[in-house]
C-alpha positions as CSV (number, residue, x, y, z in Angstrom):
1,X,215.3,13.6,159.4
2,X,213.5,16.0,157.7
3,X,214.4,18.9,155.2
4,X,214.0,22.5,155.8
5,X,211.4,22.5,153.2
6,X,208.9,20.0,155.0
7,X,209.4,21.8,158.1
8,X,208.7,25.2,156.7
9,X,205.5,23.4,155.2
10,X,204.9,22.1,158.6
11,X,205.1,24.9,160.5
12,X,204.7,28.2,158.5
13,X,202.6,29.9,161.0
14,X,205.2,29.6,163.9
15,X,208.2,30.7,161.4
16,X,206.4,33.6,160.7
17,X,205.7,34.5,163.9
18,X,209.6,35.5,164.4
19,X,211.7,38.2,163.2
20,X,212.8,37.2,159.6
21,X,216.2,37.5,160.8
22,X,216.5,34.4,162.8
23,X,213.9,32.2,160.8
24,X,216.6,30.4,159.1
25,X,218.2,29.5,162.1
26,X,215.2,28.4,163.8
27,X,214.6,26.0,161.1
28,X,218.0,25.1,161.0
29,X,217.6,24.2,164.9
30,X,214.3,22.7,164.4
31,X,215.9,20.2,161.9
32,X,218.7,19.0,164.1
33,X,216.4,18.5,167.4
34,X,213.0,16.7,165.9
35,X,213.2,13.2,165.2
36,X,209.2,12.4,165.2
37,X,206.8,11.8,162.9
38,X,207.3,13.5,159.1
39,X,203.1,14.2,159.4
40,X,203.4,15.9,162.8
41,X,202.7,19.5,162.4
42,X,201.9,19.6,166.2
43,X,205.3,18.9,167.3
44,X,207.3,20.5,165.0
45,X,205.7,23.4,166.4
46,X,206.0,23.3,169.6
47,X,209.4,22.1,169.2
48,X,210.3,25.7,167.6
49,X,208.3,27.4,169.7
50,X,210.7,25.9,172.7
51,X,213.9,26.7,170.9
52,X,212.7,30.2,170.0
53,X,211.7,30.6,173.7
54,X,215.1,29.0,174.5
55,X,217.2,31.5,172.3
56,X,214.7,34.5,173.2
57,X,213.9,35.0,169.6
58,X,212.7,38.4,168.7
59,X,208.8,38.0,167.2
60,X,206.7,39.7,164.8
């Protein structure tokens, strides 16, 4: 699994892209659902993107 950290690193451009309000929670999220690769910025990505789609996320 990995840590909030590496998906923050992983994916800064897409956490930034929603409301800083539900950031943490996206992360959160992210971290239970993706079990791939530690080195795959790509799907961590479009992972939240789908959850913040899912959840209706406000953006930036």
């Amino acid at each position: 699994m990995l840590s909030i950290e590496q998906i923050e690193e992983l994916a800064t451009e897409t956490i930034r892209g929603i409301s800083p309000e539900y950031r943490a929670e996206l992360v959160k999220e992210t971290r239970k659902r993706y079990f791939g690769p530690a080195n795959d910025a790509a799907a961590v990505s479009d992972l939240m993107q789908d959850i913040a789609a899912e959840r209706r996320y406000p953006t930036n």
